[in-house]
Biopython code that builds the backbone (N, CA, C, O; Angstrom):
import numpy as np
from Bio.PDB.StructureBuilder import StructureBuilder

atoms = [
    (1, "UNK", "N", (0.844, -1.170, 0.000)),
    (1, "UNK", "CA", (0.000, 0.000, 0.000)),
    (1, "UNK", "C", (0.896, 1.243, 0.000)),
    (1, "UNK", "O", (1.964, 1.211, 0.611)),
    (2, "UNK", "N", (0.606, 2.039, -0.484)),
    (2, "UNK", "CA", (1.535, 3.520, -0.936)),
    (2, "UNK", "C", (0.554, 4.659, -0.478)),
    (2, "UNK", "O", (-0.444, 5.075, -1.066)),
    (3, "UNK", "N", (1.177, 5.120, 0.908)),
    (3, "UNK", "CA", (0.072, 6.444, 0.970)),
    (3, "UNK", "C", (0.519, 7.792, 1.015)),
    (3, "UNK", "O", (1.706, 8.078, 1.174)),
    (4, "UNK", "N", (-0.334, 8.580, 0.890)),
    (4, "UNK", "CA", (0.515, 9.944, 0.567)),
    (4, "UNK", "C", (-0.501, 11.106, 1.543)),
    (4, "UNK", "O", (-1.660, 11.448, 1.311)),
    (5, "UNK", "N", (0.141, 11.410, 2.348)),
    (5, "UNK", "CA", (-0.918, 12.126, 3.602)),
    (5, "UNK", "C", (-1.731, 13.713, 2.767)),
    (5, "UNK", "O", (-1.448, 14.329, 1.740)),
    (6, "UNK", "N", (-2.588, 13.859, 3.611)),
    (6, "UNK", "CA", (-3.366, 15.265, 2.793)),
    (6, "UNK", "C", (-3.221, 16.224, 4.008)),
    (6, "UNK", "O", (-3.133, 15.847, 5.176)),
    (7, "UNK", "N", (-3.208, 17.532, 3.572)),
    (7, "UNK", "CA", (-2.833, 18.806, 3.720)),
    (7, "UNK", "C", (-1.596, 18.627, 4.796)),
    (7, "UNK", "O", (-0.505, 18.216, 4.398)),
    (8, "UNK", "N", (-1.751, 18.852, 5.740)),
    (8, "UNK", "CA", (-0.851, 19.297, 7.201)),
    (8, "UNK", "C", (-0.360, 18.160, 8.120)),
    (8, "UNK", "O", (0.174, 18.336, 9.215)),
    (9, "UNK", "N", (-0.666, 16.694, 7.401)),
    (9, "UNK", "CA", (-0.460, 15.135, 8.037)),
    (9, "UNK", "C", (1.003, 14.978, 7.509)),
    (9, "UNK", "O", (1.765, 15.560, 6.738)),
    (10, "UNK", "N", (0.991, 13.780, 8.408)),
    (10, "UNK", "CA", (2.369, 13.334, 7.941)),
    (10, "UNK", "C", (2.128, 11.807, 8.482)),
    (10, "UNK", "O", (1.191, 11.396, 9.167)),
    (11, "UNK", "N", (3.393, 11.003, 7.905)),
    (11, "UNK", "CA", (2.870, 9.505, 8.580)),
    (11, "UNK", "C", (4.621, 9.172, 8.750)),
    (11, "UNK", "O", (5.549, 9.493, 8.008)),
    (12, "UNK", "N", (4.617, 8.573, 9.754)),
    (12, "UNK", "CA", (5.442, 9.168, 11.178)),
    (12, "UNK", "C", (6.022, 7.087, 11.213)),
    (12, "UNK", "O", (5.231, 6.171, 11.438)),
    (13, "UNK", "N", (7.071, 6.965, 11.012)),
    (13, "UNK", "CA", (7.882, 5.663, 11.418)),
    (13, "UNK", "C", (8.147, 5.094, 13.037)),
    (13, "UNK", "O", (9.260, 4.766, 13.450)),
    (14, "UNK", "N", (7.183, 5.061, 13.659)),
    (14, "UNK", "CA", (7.540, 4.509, 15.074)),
    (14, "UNK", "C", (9.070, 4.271, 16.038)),
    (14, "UNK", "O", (9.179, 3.117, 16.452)),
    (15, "UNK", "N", (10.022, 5.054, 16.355)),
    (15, "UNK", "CA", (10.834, 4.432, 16.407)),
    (15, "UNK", "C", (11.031, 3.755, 18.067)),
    (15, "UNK", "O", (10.990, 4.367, 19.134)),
    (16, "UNK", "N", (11.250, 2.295, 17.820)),
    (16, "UNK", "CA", (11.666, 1.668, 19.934)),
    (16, "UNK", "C", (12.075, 2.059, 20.654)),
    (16, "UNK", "O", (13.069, 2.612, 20.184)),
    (17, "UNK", "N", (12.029, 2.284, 22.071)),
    (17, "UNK", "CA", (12.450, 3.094, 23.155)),
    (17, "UNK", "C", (13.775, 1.383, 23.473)),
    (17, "UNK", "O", (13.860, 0.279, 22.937)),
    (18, "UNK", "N", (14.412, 1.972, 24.417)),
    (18, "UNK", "CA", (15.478, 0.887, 24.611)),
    (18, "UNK", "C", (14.713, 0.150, 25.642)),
    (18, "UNK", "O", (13.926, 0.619, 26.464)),
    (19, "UNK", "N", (15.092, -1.157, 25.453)),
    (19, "UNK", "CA", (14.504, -2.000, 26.004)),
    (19, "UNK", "C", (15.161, -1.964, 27.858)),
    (19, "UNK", "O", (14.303, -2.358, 28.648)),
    (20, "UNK", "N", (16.409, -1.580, 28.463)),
    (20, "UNK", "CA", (16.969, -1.082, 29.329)),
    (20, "UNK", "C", (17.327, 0.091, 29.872)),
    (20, "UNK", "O", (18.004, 0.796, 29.124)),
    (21, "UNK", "N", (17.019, 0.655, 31.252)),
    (21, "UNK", "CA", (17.361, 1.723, 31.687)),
    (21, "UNK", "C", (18.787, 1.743, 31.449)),
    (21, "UNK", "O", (19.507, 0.871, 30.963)),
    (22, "UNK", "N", (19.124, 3.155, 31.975)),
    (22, "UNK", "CA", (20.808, 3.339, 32.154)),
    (22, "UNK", "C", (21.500, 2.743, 32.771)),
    (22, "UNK", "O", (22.674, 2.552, 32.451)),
    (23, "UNK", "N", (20.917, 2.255, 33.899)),
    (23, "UNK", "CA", (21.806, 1.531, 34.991)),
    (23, "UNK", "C", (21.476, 0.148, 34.558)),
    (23, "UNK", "O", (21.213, -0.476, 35.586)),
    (24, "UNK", "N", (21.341, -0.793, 33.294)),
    (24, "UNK", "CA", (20.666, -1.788, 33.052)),
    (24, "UNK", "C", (19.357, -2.644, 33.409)),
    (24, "UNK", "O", (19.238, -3.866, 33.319)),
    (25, "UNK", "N", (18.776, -2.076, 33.669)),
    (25, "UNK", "CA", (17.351, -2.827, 33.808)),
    (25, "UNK", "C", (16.723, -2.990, 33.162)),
    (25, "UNK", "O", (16.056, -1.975, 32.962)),
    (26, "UNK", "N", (16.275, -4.259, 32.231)),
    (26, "UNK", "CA", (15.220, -4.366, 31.430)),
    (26, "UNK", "C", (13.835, -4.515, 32.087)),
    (26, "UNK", "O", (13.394, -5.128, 33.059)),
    (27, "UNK", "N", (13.390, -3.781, 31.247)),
    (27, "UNK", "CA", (11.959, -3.524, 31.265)),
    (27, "UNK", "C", (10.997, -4.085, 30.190)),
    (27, "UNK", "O", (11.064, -3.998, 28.964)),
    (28, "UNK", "N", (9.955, -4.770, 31.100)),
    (28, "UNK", "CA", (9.280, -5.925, 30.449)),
    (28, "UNK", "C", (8.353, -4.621, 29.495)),
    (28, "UNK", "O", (8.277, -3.396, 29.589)),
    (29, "UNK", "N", (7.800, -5.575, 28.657)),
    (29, "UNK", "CA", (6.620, -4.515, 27.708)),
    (29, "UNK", "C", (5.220, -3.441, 28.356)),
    (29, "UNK", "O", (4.605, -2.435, 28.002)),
    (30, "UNK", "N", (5.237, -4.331, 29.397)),
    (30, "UNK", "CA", (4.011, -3.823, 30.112)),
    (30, "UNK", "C", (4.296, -2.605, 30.629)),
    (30, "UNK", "O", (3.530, -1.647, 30.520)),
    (31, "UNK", "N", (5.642, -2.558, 31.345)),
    (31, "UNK", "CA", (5.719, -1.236, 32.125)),
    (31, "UNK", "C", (6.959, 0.005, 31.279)),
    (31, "UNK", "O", (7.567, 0.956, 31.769)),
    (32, "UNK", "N", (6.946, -0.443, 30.130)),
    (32, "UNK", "CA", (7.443, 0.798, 28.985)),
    (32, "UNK", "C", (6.417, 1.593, 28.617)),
    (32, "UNK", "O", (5.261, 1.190, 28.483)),
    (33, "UNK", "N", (6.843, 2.893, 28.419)),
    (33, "UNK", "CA", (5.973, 3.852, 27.895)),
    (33, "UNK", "C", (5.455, 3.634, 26.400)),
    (33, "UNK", "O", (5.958, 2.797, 25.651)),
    (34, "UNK", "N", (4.522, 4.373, 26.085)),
    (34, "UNK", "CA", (4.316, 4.642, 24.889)),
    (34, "UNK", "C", (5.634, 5.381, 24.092)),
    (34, "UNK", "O", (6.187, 6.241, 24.778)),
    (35, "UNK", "N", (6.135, 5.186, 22.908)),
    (35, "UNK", "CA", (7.098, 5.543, 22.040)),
    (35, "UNK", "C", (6.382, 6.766, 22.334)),
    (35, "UNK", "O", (5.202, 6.918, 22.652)),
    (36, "UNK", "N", (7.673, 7.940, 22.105)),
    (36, "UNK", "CA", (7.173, 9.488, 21.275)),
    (36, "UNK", "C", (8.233, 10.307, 20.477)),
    (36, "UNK", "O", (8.299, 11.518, 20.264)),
    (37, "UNK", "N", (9.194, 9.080, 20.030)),
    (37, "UNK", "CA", (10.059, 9.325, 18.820)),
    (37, "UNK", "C", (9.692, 8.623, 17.801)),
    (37, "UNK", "O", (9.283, 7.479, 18.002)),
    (38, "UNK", "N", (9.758, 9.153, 16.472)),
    (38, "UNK", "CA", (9.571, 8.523, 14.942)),
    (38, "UNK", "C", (10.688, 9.347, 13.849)),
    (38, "UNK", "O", (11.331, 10.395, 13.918)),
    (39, "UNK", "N", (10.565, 8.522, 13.076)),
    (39, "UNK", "CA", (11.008, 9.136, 11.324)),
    (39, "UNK", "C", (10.049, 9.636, 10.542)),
    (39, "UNK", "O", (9.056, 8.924, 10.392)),
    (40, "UNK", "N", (10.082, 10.738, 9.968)),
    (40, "UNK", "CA", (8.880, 10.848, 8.862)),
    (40, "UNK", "C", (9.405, 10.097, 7.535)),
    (40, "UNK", "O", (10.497, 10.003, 6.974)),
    (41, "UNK", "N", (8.084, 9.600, 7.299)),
    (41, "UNK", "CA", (8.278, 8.543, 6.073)),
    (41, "UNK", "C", (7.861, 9.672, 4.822)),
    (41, "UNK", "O", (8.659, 9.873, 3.907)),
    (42, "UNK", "N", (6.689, 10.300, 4.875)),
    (42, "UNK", "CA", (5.908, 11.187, 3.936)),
    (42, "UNK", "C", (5.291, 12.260, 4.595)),
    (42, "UNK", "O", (4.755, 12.101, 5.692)),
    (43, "UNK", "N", (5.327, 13.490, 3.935)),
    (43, "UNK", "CA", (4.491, 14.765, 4.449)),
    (43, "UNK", "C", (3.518, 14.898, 3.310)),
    (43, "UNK", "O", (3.654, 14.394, 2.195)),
    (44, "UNK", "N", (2.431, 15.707, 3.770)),
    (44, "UNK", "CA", (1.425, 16.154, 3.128)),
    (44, "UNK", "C", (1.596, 17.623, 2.249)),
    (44, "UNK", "O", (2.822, 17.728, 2.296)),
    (45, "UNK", "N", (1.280, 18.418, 1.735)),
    (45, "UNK", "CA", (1.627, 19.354, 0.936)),
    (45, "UNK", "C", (1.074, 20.822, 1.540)),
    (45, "UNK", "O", (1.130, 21.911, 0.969)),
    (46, "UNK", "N", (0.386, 20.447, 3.193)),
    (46, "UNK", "CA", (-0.092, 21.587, 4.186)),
    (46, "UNK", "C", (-0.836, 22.191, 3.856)),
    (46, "UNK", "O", (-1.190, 22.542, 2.730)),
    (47, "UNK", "N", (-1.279, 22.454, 5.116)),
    (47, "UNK", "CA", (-2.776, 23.448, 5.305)),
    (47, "UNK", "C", (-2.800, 24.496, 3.992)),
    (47, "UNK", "O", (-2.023, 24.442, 3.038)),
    (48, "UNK", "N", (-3.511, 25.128, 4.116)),
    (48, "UNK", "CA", (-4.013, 25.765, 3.022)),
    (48, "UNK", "C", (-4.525, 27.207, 3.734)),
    (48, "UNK", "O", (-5.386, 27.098, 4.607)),
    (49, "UNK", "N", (-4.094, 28.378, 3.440)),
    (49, "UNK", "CA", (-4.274, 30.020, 4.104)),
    (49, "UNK", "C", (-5.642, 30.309, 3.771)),
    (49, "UNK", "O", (-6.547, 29.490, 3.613)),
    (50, "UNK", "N", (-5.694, 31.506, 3.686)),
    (50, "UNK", "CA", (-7.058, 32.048, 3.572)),
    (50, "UNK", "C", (-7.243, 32.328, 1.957)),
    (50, "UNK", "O", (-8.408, 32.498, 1.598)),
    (51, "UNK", "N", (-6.088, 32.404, 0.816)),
    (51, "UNK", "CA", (-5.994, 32.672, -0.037)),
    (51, "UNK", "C", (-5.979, 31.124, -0.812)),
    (51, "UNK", "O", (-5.914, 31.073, -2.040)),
    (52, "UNK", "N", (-6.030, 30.169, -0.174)),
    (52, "UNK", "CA", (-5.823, 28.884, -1.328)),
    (52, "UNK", "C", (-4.649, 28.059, -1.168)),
    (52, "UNK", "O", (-4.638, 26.841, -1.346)),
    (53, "UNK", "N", (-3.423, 28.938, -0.741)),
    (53, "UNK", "CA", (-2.485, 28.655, -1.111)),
    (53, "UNK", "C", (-1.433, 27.608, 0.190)),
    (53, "UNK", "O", (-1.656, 27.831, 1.380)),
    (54, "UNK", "N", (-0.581, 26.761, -0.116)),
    (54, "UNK", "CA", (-0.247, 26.374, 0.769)),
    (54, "UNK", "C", (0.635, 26.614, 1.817)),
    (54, "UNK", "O", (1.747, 27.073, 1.551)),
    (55, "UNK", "N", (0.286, 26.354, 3.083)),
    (55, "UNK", "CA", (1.454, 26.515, 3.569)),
    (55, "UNK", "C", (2.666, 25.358, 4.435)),
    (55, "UNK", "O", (2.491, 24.733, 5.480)),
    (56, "UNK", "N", (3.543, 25.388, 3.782)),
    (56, "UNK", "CA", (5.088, 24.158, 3.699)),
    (56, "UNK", "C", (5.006, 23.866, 5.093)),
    (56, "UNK", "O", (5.317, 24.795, 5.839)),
    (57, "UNK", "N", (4.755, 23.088, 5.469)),
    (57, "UNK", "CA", (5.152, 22.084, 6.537)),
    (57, "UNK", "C", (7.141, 22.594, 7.233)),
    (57, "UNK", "O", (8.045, 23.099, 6.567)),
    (58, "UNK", "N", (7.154, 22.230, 8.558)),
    (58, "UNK", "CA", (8.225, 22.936, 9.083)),
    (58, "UNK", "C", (9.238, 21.197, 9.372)),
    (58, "UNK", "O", (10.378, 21.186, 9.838)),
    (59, "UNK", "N", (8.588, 20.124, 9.027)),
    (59, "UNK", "CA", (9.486, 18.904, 8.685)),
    (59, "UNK", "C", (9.450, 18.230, 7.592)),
    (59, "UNK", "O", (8.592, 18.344, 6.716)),
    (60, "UNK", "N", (10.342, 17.526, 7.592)),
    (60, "UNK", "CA", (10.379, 16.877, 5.710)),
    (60, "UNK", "C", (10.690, 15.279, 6.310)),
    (60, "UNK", "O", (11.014, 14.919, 7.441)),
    (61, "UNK", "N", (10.418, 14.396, 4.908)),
    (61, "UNK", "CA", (10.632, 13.155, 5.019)),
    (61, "UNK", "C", (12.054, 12.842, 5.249)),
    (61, "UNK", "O", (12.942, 13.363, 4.575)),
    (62, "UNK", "N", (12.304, 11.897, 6.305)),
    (62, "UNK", "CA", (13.519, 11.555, 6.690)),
    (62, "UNK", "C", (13.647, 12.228, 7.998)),
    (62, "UNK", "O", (14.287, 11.503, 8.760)),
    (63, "UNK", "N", (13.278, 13.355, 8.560)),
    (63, "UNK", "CA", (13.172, 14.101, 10.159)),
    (63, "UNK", "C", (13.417, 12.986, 11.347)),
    (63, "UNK", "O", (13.034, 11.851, 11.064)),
    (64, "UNK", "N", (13.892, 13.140, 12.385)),
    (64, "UNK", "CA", (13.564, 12.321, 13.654)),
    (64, "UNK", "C", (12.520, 13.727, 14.191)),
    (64, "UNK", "O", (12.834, 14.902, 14.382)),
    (65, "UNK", "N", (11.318, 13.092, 14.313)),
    (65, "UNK", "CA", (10.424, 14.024, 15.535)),
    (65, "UNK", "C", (10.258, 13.166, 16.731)),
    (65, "UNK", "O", (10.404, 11.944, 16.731)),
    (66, "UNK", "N", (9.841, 14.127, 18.065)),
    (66, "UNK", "CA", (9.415, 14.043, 19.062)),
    (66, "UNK", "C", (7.610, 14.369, 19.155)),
    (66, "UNK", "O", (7.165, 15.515, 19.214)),
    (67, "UNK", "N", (6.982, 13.467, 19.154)),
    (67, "UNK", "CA", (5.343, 13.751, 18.351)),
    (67, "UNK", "C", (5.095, 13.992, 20.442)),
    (67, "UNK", "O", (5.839, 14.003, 21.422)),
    (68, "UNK", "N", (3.126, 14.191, 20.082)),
    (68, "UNK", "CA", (2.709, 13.715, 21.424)),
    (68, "UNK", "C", (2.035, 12.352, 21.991)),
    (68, "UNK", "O", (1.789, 11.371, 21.289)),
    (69, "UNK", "N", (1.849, 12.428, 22.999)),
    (69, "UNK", "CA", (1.913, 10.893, 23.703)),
    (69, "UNK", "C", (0.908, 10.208, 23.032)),
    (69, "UNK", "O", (0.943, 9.062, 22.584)),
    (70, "UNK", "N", (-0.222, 11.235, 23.001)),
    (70, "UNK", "CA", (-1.477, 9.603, 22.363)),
    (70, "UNK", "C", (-2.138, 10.598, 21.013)),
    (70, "UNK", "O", (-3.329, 10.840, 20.822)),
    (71, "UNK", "N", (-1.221, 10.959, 20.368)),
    (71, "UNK", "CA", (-1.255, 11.767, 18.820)),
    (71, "UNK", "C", (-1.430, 10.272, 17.724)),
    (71, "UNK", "O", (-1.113, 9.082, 17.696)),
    (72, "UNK", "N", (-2.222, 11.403, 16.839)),
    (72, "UNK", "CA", (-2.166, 10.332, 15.543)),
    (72, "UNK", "C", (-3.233, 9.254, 15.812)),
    (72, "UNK", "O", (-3.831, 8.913, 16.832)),
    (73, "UNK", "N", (-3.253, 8.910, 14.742)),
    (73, "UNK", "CA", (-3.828, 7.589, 14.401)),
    (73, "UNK", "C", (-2.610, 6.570, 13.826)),
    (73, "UNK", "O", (-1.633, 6.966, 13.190)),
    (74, "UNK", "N", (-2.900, 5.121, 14.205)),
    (74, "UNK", "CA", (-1.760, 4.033, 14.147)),
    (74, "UNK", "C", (-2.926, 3.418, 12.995)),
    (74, "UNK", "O", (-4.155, 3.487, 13.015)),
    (75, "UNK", "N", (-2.205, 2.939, 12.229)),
    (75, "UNK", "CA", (-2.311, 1.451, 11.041)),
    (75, "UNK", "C", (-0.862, 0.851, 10.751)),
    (75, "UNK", "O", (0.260, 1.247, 11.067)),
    (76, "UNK", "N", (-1.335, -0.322, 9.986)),
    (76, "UNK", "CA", (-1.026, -0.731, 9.687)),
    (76, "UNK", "C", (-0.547, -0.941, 8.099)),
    (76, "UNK", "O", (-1.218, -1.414, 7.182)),
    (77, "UNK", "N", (1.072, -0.350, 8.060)),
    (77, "UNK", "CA", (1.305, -0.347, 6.385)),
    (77, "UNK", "C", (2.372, -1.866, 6.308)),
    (77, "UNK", "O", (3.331, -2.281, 6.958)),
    (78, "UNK", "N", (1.711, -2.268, 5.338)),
    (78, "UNK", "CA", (2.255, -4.013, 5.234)),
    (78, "UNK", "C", (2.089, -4.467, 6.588)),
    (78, "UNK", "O", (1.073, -4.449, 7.283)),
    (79, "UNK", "N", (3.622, -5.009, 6.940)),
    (79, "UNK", "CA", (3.665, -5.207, 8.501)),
    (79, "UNK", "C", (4.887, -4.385, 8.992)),
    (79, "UNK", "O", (5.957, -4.877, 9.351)),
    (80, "UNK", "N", (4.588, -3.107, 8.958)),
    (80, "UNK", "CA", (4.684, -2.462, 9.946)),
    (80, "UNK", "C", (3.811, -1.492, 10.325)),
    (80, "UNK", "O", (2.999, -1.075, 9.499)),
    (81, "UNK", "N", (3.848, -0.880, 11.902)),
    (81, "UNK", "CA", (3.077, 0.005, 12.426)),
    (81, "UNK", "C", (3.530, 1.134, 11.828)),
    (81, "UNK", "O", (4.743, 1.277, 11.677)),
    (82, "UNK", "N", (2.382, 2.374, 11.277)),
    (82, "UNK", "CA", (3.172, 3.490, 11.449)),
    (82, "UNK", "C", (1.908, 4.802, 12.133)),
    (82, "UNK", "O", (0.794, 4.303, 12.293)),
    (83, "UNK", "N", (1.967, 5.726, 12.366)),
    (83, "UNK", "CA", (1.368, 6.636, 12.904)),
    (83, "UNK", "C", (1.169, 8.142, 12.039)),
    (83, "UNK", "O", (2.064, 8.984, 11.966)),
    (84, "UNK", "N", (-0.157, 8.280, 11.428)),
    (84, "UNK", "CA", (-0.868, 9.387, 10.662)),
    (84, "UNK", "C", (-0.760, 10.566, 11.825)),
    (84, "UNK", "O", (-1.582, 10.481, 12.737)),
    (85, "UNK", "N", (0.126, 11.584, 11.859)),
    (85, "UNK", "CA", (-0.039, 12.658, 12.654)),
    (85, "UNK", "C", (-0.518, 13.993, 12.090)),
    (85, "UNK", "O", (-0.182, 14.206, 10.925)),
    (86, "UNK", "N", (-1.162, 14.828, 12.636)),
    (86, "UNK", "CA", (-0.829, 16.152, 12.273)),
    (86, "UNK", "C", (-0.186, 17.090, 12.552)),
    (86, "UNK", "O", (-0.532, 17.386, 13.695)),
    (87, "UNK", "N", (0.923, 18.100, 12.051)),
    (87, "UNK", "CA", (1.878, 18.594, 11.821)),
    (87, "UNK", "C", (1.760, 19.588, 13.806)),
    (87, "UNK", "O", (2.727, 19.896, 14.503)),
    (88, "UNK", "N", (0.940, 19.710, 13.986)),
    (88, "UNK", "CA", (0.592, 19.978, 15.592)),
    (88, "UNK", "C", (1.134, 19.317, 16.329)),
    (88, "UNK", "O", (1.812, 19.874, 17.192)),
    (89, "UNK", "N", (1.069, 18.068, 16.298)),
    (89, "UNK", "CA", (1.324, 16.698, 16.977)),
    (89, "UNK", "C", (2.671, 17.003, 17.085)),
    (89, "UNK", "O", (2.992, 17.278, 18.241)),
    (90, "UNK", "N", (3.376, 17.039, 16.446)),
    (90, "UNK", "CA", (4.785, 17.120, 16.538)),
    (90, "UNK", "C", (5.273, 18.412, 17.325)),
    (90, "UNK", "O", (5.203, 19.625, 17.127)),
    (91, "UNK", "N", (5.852, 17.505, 18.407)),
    (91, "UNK", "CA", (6.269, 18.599, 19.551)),
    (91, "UNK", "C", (7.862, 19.088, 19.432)),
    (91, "UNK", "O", (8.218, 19.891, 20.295)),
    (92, "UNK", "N", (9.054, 18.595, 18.241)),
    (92, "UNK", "CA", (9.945, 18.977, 18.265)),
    (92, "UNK", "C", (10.989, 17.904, 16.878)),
    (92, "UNK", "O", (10.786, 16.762, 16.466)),
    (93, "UNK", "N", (11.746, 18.615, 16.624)),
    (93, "UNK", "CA", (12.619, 18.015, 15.352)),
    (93, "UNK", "C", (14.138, 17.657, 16.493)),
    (93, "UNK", "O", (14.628, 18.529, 17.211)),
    (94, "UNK", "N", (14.511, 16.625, 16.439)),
    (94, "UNK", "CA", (15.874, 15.906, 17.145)),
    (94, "UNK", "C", (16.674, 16.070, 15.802)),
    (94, "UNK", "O", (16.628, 15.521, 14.701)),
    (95, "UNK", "N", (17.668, 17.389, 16.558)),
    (95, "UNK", "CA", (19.086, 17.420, 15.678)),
    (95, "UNK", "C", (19.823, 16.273, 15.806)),
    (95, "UNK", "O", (19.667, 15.418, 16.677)),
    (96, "UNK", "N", (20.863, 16.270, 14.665)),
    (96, "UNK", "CA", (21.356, 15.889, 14.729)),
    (96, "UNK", "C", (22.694, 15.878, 15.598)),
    (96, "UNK", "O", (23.310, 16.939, 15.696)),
    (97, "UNK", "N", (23.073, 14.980, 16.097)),
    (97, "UNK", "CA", (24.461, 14.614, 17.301)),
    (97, "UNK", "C", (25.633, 15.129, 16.229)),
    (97, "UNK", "O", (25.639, 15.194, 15.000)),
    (98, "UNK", "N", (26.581, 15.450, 17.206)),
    (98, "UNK", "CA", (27.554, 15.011, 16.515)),
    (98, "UNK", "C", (28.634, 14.017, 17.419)),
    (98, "UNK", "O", (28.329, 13.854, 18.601)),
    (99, "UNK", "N", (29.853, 13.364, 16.927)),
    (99, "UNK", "CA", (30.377, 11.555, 17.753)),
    (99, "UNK", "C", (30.753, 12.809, 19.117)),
    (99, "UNK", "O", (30.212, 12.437, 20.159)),
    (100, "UNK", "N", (31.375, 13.873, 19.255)),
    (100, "UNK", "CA", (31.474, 14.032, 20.504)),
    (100, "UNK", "C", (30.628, 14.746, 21.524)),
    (100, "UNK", "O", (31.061, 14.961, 22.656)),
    (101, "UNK", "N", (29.530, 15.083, 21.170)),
    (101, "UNK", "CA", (28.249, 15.030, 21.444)),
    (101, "UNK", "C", (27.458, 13.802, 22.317)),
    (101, "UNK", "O", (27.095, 13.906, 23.488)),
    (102, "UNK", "N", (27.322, 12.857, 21.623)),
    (102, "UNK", "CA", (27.126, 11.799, 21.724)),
    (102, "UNK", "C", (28.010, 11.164, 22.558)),
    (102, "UNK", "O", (27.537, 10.395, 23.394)),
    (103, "UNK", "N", (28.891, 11.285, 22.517)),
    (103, "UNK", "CA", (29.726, 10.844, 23.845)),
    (103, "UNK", "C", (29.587, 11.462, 24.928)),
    (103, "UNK", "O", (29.565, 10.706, 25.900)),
    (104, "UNK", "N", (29.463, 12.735, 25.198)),
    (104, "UNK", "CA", (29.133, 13.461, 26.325)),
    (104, "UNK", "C", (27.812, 13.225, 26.810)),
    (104, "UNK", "O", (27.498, 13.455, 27.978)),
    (105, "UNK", "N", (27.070, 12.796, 25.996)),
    (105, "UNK", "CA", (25.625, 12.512, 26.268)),
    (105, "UNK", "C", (25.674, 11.085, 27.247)),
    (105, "UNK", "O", (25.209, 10.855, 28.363)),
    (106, "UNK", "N", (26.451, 10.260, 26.295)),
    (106, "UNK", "CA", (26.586, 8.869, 27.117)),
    (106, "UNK", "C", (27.135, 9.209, 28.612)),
    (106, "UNK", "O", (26.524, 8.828, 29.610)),
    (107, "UNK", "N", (28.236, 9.895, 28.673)),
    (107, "UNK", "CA", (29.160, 10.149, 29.647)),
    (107, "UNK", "C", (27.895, 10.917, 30.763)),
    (107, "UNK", "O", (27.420, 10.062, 31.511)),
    (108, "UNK", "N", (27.412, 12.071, 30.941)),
    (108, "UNK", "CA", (26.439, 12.531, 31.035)),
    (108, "UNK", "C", (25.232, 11.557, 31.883)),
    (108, "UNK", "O", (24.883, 11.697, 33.055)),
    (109, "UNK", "N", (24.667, 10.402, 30.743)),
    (109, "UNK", "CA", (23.394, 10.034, 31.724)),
    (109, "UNK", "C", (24.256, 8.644, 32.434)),
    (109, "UNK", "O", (23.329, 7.864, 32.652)),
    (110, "UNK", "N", (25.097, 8.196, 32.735)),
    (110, "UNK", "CA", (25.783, 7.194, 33.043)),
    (110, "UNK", "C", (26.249, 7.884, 34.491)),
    (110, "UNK", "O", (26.230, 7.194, 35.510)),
    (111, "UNK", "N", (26.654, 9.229, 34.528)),
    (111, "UNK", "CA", (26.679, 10.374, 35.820)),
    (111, "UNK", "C", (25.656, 10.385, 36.205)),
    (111, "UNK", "O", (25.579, 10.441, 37.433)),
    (112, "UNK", "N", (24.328, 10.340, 35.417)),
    (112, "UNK", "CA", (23.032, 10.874, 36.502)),
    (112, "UNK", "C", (22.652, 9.717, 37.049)),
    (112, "UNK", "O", (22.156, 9.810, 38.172)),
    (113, "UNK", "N", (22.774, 8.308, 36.426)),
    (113, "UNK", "CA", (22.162, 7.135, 37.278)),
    (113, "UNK", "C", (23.118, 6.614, 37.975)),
    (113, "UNK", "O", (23.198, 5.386, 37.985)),
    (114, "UNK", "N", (24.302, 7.590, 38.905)),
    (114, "UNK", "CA", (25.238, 6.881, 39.827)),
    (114, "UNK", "C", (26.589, 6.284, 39.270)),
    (114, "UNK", "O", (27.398, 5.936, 40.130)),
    (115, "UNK", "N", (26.915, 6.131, 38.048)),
    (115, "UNK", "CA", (27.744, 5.410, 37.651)),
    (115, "UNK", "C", (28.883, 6.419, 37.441)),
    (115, "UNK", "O", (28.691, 7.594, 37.131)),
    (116, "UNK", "N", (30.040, 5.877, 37.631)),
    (116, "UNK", "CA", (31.790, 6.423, 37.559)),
    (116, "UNK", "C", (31.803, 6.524, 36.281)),
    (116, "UNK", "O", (31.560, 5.513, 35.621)),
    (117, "UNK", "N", (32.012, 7.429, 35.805)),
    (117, "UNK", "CA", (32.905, 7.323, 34.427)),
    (117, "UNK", "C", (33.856, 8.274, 34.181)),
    (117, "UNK", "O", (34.020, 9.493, 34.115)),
    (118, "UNK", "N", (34.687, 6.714, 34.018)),
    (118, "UNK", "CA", (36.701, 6.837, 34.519)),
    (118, "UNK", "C", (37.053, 6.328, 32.824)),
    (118, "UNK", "O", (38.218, 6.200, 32.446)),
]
sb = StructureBuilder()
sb.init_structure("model")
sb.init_model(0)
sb.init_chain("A")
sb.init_seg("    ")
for serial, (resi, resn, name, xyz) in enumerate(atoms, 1):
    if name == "N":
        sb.init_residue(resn, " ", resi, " ")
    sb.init_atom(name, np.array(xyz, "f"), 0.0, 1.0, " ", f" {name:<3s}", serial, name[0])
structure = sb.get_structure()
């Protein structure tokens, strides 16, 4: 199935929360949150002004967003889940890291849950 969202939607790639806290604890399915990171797969071509005309959406296909908790509608494309949002829904665009970034980040929450890092 091939879909292509209308005006101000977008349809949003689910992405998994880690299956372990920082300090290693896995966490069974039951007591994980709802995801509220995705990829945009496809945008819609946006709302429409008072004149007709459109107005461009502020993410594009390929984005990591931060949507809201019980946003969207979920189906099913083939077999995978994905989530129909509207451009509202989306509470924020996740820059991109850069490797020492990302290391400080690691370094960082490995400090907040007690752990040495030597």
């Amino acid at each position: 199935m091939n879909l292509q969202p209308l005006a101000d939607r977008l349809i949003v790639e689910v992405l998994e929360q880690e299956e372990a806290t920082v300090s290693g604890i896995v966490l069974p399915d039951t007591a994980r949150e709802k995801p509220q990171r995705g990829r945009v797969l496809a945008v819609g071509p946006g709302a429409r002004d008072d004149h007709g005309k459109h107005i461009e959406l502020d993410v594009a296909a390929g984005d990591e967003v931060v949507f809201s908790k019980y946003g969207g509608t979920e189906i099913k494309l083939g077999s995978d889940d994905v989530l129909i949002l509207r451009e509202s829904d989306v509470l924020a665009k996740v820059a991109a890291q850069t490797k020492v970034a990302a290391q400080t980040t690691k370094k960082r929450k490995r400090e907040l849950a007690g752990a040495t890092a030597h």
